[in-house]
Structure formats: C-alpha cells, structure tokens
N, C-alpha and C positions, 0 to 999 in steps of 0.2 A: 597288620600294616594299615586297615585300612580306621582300626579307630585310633592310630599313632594321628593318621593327620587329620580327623575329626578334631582330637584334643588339640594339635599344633593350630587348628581354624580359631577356634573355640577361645585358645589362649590368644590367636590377633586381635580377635574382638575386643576381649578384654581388657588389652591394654592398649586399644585405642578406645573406648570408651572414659578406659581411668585418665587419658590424656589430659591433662588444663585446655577449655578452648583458649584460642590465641586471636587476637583482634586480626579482623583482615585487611591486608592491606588495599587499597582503593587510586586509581589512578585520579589524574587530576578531570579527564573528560568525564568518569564514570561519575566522579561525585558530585559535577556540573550536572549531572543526567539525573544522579539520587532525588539532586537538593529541586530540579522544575518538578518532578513527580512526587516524590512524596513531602517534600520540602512545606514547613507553615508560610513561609515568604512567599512562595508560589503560590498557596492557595488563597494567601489574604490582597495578592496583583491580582489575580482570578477575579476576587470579589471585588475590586474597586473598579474595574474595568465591568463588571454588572452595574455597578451603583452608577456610576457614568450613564452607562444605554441607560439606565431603567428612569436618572433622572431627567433625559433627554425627552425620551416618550410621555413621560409625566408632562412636561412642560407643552407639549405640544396635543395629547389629548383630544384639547379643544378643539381640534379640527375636525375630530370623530362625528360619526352619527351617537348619537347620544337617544336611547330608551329606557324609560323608565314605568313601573308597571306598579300596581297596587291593590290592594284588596282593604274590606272593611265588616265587620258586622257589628251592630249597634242596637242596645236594649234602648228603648226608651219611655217616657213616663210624665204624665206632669198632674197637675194640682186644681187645673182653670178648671171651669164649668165645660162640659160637653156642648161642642156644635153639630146643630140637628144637621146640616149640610156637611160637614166633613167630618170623617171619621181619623180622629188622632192612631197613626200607626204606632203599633207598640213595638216594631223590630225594625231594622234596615239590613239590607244586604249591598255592597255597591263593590265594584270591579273597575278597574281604571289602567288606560295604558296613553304613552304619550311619546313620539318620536318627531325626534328633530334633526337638521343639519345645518351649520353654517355653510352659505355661499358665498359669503362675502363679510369681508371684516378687515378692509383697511389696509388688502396685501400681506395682511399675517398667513392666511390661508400658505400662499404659495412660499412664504420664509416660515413656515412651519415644513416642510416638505425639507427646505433647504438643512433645516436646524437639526433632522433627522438625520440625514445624509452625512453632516458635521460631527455630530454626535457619535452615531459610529464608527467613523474614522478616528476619532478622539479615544472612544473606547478600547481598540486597538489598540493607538499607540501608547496607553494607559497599559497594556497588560503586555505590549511586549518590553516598555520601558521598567514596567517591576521585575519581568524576567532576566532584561538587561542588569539591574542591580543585582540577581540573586547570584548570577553568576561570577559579576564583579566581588561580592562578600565571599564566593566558596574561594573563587583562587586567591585573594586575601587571606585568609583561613588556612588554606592550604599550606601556606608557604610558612604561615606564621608556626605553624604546627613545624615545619621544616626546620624553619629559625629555633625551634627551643629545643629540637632533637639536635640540633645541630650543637648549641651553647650544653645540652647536658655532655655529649661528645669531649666538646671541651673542657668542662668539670672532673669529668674523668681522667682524662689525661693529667689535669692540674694536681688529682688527689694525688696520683701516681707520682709523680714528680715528686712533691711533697713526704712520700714515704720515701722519697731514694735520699730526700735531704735530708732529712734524720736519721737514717741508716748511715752516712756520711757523716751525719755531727757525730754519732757514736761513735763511729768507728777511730774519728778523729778525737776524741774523748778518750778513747780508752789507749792510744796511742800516747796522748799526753798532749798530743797538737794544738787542742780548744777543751775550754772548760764547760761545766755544764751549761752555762749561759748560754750555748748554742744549741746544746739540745734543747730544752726548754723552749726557746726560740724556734728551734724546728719543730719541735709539738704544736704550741702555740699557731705557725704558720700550717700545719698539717688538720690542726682542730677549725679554724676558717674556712680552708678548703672543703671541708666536710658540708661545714653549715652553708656558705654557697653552693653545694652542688644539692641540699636537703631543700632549698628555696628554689633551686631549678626546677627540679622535682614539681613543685606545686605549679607554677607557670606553665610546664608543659601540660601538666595536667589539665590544669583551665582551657589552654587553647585546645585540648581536645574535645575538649567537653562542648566549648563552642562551636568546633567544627563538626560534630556529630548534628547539635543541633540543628544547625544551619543545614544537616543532611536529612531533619525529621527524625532524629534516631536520639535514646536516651538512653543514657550511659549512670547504671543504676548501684554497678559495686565497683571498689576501686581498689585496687591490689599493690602490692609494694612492686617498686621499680624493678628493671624496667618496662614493664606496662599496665600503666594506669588503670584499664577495665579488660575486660575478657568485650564485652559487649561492644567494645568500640572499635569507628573504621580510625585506621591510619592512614596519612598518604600514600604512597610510594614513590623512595629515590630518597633524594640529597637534596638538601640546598642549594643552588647552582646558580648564576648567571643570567640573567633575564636576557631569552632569544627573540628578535625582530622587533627591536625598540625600533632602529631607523628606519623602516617600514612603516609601521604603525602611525609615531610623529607627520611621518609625511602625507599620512594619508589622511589624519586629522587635521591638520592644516587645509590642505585642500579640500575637506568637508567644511568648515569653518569659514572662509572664503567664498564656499559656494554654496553654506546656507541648508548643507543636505543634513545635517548632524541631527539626530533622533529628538534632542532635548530643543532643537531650533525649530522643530515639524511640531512639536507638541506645544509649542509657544504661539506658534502661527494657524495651529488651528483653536486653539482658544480665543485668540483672536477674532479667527472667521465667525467662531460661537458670540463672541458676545456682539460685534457688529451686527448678526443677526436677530440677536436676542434687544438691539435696542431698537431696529427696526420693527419689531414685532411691540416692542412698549409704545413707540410712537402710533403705530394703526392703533394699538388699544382704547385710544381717545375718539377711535371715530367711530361711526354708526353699524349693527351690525344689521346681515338679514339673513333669518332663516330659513326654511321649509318647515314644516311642524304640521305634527298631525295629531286626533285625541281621538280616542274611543274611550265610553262609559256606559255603564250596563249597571241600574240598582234598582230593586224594590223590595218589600215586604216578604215578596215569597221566591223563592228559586227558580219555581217553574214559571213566572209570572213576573217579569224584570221589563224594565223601559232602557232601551238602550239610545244614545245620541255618540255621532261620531261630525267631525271636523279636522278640514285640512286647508292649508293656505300657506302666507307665504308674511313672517311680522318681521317686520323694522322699529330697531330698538337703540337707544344710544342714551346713555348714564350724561346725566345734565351736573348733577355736584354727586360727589362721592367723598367727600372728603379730604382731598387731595390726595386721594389711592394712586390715581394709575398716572400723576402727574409727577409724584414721588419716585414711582418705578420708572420713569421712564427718565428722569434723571440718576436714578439708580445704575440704570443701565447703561447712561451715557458714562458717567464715573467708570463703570468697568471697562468700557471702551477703550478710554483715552488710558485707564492702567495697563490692560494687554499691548497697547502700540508701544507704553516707554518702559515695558517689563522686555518686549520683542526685543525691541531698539537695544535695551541695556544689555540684555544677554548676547547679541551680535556682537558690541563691541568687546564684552568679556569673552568671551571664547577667540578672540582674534591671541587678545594678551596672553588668554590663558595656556594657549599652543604654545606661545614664544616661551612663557615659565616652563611651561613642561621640559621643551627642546632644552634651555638652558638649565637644570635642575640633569636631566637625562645625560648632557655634555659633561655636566658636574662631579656627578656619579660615577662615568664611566674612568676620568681622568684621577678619581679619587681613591677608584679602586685597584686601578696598577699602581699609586703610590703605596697604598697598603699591602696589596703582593709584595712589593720591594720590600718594604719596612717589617712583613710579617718574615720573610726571609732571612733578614740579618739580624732581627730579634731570635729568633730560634738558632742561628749560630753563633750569636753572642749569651743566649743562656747557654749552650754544650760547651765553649770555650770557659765559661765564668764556673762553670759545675768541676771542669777538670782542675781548675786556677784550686775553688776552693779545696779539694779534695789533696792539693797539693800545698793547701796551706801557705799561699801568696795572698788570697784575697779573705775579706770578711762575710759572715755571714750576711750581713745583711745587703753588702754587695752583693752577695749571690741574688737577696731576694728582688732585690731591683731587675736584674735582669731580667729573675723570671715574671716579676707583675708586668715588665712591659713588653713581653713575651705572647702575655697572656692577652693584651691588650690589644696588640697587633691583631690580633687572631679573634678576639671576642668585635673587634673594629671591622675585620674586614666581612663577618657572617654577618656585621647590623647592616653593613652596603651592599649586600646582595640581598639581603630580606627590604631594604627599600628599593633596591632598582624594581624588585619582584612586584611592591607596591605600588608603583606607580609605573609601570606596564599593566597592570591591572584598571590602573585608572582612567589610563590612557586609550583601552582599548574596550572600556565602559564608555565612553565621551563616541569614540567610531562607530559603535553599533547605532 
C-alpha cells in the first residue's frame, strides 16, 4: 500500500514537471508595479531625476569652501659657475595647501541656496513625471495586448464561419443547387480567413513582446498559437469599456484651470530655475570677496623644511574676459523669457486640450452604441443570409457581404474600446 502511493506521488511529479510552462497571467495593477520595479523606463526616470540634482549641485558648487592641497619633489642641476656665498640645492621637497570661501559675490551666494532648493524640487518632479509616463505606456500596452486577443477571438470565429460556408456550397453542390463556382469561392473566402487570422497571430505577438518589455522581462522563444512564449506575462480579462472617463475628464479640467497639472508644476519650476539662474549670471559680473588661507612647507631635506603660512580676506573682479559672463548672462536672460512663453503656451494648451479630450471622449461613447446596434443586426442579418443561402434564394456572394460586414461591425467596435482604453490612459497621465 504504502509504495502504491510513493509511485501514485512520484508519477504527480512527473507529470507536472513534463507540463509546458504556461505564460502567467498578470493584472493590470500588478504589471503597473513590475514595469516601476523592474521596468528599464523606471530606471532610466531614476537616472534623469539624478542628472537634474547632480547638475544643480554642479552649478552651484561655487559657493562651497573650496581646498586644495599639493605636493612636489624636484631634482635639480645647472651648468653656471659655482657661487662661493650660495650653495646651488640639488633637490626640493615643497608641501602646499590653500583654502578658500566666498562671502560675497553679487547675491549669487544666497540664489545659489535658492537654485538648490529648485533643483530639487525639479528632480522630483523629473522622476515622478517619468513614473507617470511608465504607467501611462503599461496600461497602453496592456489593453493593446487585450485589443489583439480580442481581434484573434474574432479571426477565429471568422475561420469557423468560413468552413460552415463551404460545407454549405457542398452540400449545395452535390444537391445540384450551385455549381462548383461556389465552392471554389468558398475555399477562396476560407483560405483569406486563414491568412488574416496567420497576420493576427504576428500582431499579437508583437504587442506582447512590447508589453513584456515595458515589464523589464524578455520573452526569448516563441511557440505556435495560441501562446506566443511560455516566458511571457499576459494580461488578464477582456477587452472591455473604459470605467471613470466622466470623473477623470472632470477632474483634469479642473486641474488645468487651477494650474495643479504635474506637467504645469514642472514648467513652472523651470521657470523659477532659470530666473534664478539669470540672477546669478547677472551678480557674475560683479566683484567677488573671499576668505583664503595658504600653508607651504619646502626645503632640501625632510627634516629641515621652511614653512610660511597666510590668511586674509581678497577682492577680485574679472575687468575683460572676453565677453564670457556677458554672453551668459544674456544666455540666461533668453532661457528666461523661453520658460515664461513655453509656461504661458502650455496653460493655454491644456485648457483646449481638456475640451479635445471631453469632445473625442463624448465621441467615443456615442459611437459605440451605434456600433453595438449595428454589430447587432449585422449578426442577424448574416444568420438570416446563411439560412436565405442554404435555401438557395440568395447568392454566394450575397452571403459574403453580410458576413464581411458582420465582421466589421465587430472588428469596429473592439477598435473603440481599445481607443476609449487609450485615451483614459491619456487622460489620466495628464491628472497625475
């Protein structure tokens, strides 16, 4: 008995190991959560929200204590005549350090502080605005992945159909009812349906491939339908209806209006950056003062060094440079006056861009109960048209009318649920 059910153990194993793994399916949150954690998109917002701070701090720098330190040892030698009173050293040792601060420079000082402060802020919203786009591309992705499972669904159905109409020209053929022109004709229309559902096939595949990526995950072997890779995530569910447009709409309006919109905060601190930044070009023209101190310690032998040390306080101001910092500092007025009419422009585009939406969104929704209707009495006018021919009232090629616009209905109404999908996507990219 008891090595009956060793072997019965023994053989579950087994054949769950000879199993095919199976792609797993993945919700829409989950793969929102993949694609910030392991996602390349995530990691290269990561990075540009460092390059931000890091070139914030660069610019500003300047304001630091600044020390600098050195060392020396030197052979030396020469060819003149020896002097009775001074002995030519033939080595040096020399040690050197020197430390400084600005205290003053024109009010950069304290909009360097500010530009910090900016900066940061800026870096931020640099790295939560790439997180905001990675999530807007998954549920993009996701759906599209939805939209081609949903169109092969259809394919299928269409082959089906297709072999019930040749089974029908036959049968109507051997009857005597229709001649082979219709079978032929139904092959013909059966060998289409093939090749479009063989070019489905490859579109779904692509969007998985892209939606994997977009999750950081590579999808390495690819298998005959229906699934594309053993390695790959799939969505999970159906195609469906985009939920909480009239929410969303309303509430980016009212961001838009009041100026709160993620893309309007990241315009307006650029803004603050480069006002500051030309503030700080302006003081660069005027005189600086530092604190500064020097220690040196050199001689001949190690143990036997002369050292001198000095500290005070130098005022220094660049008289011609070339026209460096008078260049930068219309440099910097140009960026100025572009963040105000880039602010400005973007205000008014986002006012419009709500009203597109809303009327695009009204569009959509009004377009897709016609297409429910329409996809409705297209599928009862092909079952009417299918019984018509089989009773040899109508023609084949009547038949196929019905059913392409059957198909149409149907292939029309899953393109306007994969756009409403899209642009609730977009829309709720634009709110964050």
């Amino acid at each position: 008995m008891r090595s009956a059910i060793l072997i019965a153990v023994f053989l579950a194993i087994g054949l769950v190991i000879a199993m095919p793994a199976t792609p797993e399916a993945i919700t829409l949150d989950e793969a929102i959560k993949m694609a910030l954690t392991e996602g390349q998109d995530a990691r290269i917002a990561e990075q540009e929200a460092l390059m931000v701070r890091a070139a914030g701090r660069q610019k500003v720098a300047f304001a630091g204590p600044q020390v600098e330190v050195g060392a020396s040892y030197m052979e030396m030698g020469t060819n003149a005549e020896p002097n009775p009173f001074f002995e030519t050293p033939e080595k040096d040792y020399s040690y050197s350090a020197e430390a400084s601060q600005l205290i003053w420079s024109g009010g950069r000082l304290i909009r360097s502080f500010q530009l910090l402060r900016s900066t940061d802020r800026l870096a931020g919203l640099t790295r939560f605005s790439g997180r905001r786009d990675v999530r807007r591309d998954v549920r993009v992705a996701y759906h599209e992945v939805l939209f081609h499972e949903a169109v092969l669904d259809l394919l299928r159905d269409r082959v089906a159909q297709r072999e019930q109409e040749l089974m029908d020209a036959e049968d109507l053929e051997l009857a005597g009812m229709v001649t082979l022109l219709d079978v032929r004709q139904a092959r013909m229309h059966l060998n289409l349906a093939h090749e479009e559902l063989m070019a489905a096939r490859v579109d779904r595949a692509r969007s998985v491939v892209d939606f994997n990526v977009l999750l950081g995950q590579k999808v390495e072997s690819f298998k005959e339908e229906p699934l594309p890779s053993d390695e790959a995530y799939l969505p999970e569910g159906r195609l469906a209806r985009a939920k909480g447009m009239d929410e969303t709409l309303q509430a980016l309006e009212e961001g838009a209006l009041k100026g709160t919109l993620l893309d309007l905060r990241v315009l307006r601190e650029r803004l603050r950056r480069a006002e500051i930044s030309y503030g700080m070009a302006w003081g660069a023209r005027l005189p600086e003062v530092r604190v500064v101190g020097t220690w040196e310690r050199s001689g001949q032998e190690q143990d036997d060094m002369d050292e001198e040390w000095r500290a005070g306080v130098v005022l220094s101001m660049s008289i011609l440079d070339g026209g460096l910092k008078r260049s930068a500092q219309a440099r910097a007025k140009s960026e100025k006056r572009a963040a105000e009419a880039e602010l400005e422009r973007a205000g008014n585009e986002f006012v419009g861009l709500v009203q597109t939406l809303s009327m695009d969104a009204h569009s959509l929704d009004e377009r897709i109960g016609l297409k429910k209707e329409a996809e409705l009495m297209a599928e009862e006018n092909y079952s009417d048209a299918r019984g018509q021919y089989r009773a040899g009232t109508i023609t084949l090629t009547r038949l196929g009318e019905f059913s392409l616009a059957y198909a149409e209905a149907r292939f029309g109404l899953l393109e306007l649920f994969y756009k409403e999908q899209r642009l609730l996507a977009h829309a709720t990219s634009l709110l964050k």
